[in-house]
C-alpha positions in Angstrom: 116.5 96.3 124.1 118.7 94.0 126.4 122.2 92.8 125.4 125.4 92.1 127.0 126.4 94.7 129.3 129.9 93.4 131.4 132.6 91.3 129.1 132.8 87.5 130.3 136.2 87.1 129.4 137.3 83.5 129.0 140.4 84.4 131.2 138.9 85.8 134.0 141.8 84.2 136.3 143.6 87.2 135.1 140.8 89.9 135.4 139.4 89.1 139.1 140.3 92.8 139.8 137.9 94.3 137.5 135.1 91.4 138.7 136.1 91.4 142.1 137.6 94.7 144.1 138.7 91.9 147.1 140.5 89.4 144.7 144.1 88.3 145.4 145.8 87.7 142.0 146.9 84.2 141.0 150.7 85.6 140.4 150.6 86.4 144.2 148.6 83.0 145.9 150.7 80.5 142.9 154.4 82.3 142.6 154.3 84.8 145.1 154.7 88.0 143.0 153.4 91.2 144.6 153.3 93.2 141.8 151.8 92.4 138.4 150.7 94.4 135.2 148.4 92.9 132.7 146.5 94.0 128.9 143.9 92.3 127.5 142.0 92.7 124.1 139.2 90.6 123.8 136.8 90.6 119.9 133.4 89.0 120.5 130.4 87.6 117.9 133.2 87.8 115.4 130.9 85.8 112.8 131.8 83.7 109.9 134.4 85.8 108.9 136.3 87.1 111.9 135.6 89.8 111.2 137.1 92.2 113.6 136.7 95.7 112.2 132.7 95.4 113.3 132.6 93.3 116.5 132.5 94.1 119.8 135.9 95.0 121.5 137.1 95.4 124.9 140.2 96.6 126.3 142.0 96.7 129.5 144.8 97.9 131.5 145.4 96.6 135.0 148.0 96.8 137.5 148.1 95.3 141.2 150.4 95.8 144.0 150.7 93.7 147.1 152.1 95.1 150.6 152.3 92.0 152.6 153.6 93.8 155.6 150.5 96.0 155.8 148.0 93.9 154.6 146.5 96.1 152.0 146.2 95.6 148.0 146.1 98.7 146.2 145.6 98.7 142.2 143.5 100.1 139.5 142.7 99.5 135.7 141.5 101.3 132.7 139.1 99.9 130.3 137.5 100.6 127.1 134.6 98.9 125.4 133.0 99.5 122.2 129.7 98.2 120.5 128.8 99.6 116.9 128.0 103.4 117.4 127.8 102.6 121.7 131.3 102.7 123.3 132.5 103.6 126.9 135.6 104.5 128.7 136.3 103.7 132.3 139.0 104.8 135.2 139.2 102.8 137.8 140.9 102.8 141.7 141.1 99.8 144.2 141.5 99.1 147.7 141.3 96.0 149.7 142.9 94.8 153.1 144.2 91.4 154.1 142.7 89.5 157.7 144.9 86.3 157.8 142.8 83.2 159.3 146.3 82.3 160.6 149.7 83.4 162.2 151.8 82.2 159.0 149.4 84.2 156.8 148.8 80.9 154.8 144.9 81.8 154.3 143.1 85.1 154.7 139.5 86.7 153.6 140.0 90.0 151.5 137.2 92.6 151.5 137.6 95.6 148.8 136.2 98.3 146.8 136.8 99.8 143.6 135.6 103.3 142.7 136.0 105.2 139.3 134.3 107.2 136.9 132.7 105.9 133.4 132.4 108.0 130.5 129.1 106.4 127.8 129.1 107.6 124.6 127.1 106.9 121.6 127.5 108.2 118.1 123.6 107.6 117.0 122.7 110.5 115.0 118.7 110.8 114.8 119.2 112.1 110.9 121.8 109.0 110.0 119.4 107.2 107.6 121.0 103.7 108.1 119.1 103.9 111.7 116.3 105.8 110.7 113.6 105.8 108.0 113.0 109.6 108.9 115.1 112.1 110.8 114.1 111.9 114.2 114.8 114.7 116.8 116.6 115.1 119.8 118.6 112.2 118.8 122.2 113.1 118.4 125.7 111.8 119.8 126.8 112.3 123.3 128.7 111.4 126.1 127.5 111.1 129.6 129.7 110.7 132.3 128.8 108.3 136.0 130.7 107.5 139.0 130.8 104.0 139.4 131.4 101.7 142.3 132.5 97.5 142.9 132.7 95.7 146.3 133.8 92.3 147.0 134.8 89.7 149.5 137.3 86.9 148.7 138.8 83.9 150.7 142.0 82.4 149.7 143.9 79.4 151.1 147.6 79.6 149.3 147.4 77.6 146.5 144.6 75.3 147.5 141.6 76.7 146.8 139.8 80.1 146.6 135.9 81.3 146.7 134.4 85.2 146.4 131.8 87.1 145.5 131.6 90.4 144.2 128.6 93.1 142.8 129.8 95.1 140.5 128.4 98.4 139.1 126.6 98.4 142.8 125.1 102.3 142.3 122.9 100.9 139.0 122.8 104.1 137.4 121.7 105.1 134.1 123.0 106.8 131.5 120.5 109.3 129.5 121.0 110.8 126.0 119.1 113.5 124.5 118.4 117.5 124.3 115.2 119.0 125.6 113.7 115.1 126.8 115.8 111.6 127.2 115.4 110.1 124.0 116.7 106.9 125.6 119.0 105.3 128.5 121.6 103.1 129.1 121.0 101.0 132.1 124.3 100.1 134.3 122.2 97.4 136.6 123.9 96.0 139.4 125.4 92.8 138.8 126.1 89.9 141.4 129.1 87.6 140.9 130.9 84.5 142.7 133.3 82.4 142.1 135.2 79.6 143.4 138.3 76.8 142.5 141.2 74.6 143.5 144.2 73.6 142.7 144.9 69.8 142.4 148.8 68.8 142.0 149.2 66.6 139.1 152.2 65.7 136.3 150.5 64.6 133.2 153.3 63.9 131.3 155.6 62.7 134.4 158.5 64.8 134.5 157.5 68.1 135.4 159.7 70.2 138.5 156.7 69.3 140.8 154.9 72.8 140.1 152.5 71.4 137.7 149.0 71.0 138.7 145.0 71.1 137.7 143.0 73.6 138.5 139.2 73.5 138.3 137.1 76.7 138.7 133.5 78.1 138.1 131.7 81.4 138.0 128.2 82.6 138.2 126.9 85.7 137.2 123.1 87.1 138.2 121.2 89.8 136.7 117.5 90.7 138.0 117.3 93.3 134.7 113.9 94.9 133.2 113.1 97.0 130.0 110.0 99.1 131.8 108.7 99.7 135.4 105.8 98.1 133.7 107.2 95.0 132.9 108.9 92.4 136.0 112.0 91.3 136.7 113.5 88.6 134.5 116.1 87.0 136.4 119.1 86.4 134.3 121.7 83.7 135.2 124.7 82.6 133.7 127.2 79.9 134.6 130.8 78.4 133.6 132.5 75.5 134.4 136.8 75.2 133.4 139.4 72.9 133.8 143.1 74.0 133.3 146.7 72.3 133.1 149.6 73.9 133.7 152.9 72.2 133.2 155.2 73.2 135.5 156.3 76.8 134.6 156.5 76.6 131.0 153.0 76.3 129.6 149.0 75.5 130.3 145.8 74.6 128.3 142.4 74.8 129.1 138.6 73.8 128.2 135.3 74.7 129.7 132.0 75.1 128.8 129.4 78.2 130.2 125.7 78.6 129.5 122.6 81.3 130.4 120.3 79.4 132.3 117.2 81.5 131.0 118.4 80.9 127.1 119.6 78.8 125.2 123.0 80.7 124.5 126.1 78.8 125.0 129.5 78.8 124.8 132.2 76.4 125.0 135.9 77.8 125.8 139.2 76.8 124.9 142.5 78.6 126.2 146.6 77.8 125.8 149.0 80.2 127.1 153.2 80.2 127.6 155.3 81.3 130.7 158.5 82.9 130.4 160.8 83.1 133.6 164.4 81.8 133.8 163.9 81.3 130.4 163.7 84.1 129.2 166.4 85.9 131.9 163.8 87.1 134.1 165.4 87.9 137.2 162.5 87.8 139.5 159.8 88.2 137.5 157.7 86.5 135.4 155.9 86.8 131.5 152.5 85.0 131.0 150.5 85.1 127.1 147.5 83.8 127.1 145.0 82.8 124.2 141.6 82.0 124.3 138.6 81.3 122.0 135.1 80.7 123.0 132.6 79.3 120.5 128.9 79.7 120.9 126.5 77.1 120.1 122.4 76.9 120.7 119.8 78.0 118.0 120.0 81.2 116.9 123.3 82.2 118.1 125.8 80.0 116.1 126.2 83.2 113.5 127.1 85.1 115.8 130.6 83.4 115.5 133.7 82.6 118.3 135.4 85.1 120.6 138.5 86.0 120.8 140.9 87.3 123.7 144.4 87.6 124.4 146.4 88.8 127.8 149.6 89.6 128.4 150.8 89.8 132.4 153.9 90.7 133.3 154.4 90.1 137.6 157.5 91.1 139.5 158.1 91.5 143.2 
């Protein structure tokens, strides 16, 4: 069986970290916040009835801290992920180090590396009729536990435009349940990633504080995946296009629009989100709530239903 093994969040402006180790935060590159704290919850395939007790549901904790002085980025983030009866649980520390491109520090290329551990655990229980039409043995729940390591390399030019690429889960290990023989394996392949945008000033509505802009961004994601040593490697790709406004430091909105080359699954993604500053007595710091939905379309996946994600980032320096 292959399915979905890293979340795509919608908001992946705000989870760079977890794609890419080398990634400078858009708190820091925008507003010039060194420090910043996010969570995220994110419900996917929620069907016709949100329903949000079944779905899949990830979670994450991040934090990020900037030392300009030094140069280096120093963070971490915890996440959890659950599937049905499949669920893991993953600690995470990150490094990365700052070569400015020029004396004002203006632009700079990043390289970094996160390594952590992940804990896989699966509640299938080879006697649990709703799996099985008879009990089958050596099936029964467990927890395996992998290191895990993420590099990545990312250019930024202040807040004009940005490119990286990252590969997460680079050791590809596996994950193998069962007593006396594996009765089967997760596989943790290695993923490849890049992504790239800019940031275009522009006042919609013509009376903003001359912070309000457009930004346009992509991603790609490649996955060279197969089920058997028999079988070859089917390449899977995956693309997204977005567009966001943000009006001045009070609010943005968002659409874009991702597809997987090899299928016919697609998605198409809508976002809004509020920032609270002065406004809310912020004394150098800074609130940000975003919302996002992402609704597939294609044959065959329609009843699989939207997606749903929130993030809250708090960013202070």
């Amino acid at each position: 069986m292959q399915a979905q093994l890293l979340t795509p969040y919608t908001l992946y402006r705000d989870q760079w970290g977890i794609i890419n180790p080398a990634s400078i935060s858009n708190n820091y590159t925008l507003d010039e916040y060194t420090f910043s704290l996010s969570a995220t919850n994110r419900h996917q395939w929620l069907g016709d009835g949100f329903n949000y007790d079944y779905s899949p549901n990830t979670q994450v904790l991040n934090f990020e801290g900037i030392f300009e002085y030094s140069k280096i980025l120093v963070g971490g983030h915890v996440i959890q992920d659950r599937t049905g009866d499949l669920s893991n649980l993953g600690f995470y520390g990150r490094f990365a180090y700052m070569v400015p491109l020029d004396r004002f520090s203006k632009q700079a290329i990043s390289i970094g590396v996160a390594a952590g551990v992940l804990q896989n655990r699966s509640m299938i229980d080879g006697a649990d009729s709703e799996y099985f039409d008879s009990p089958e043995e050596g099936i029964f729940p467990g927890s395996v536990i992998k290191p895990d390591v993420s590099v990545g390399i990312y250019y930024y030019n202040e807040d004009i435009w940005y490119a990286g690429v990252s590969i997460p889960q680079l050791l590809s290990l596996n994950s193998e349940f069962g007593e006396d023989q594996i009765a089967y394996s997760l596989k943790q392949p290695r993923h490849y990633y890049a992504v790239a945008g800019g940031y275009i000033p522009f006042d919609f509505f013509g009376f903003g504080d001359g912070s309000s802009f457009l930004e346009i961004s992509g991603w790609g994601r490649y996955l060279p995946v197969r089920q058997s040593k028999a079988d070859s490697f089917a390449h899977l790709f995956r693309i997204d296009g977005n567009v966001r406004y943000q009006h001045s430091q009070i609010a943005w909105v968002g659409l874009g629009i991702g597809s997987d080359l090899a299928t016919d699954f697609s998605t198409i993604h809508t976002e809004f989100g509020f920032i609270g500053g002065e406004q809310l007595n912020l004394a150098k710091a800074q609130l940000k709530i975003g919302l996002a939905m992402d609704f597939a379309f294609g044959d065959g996946v329609r009843r699989l239903g939207p997606s749903a994600e929130i993030n809250v980032i708090y960013a202070w320096y």
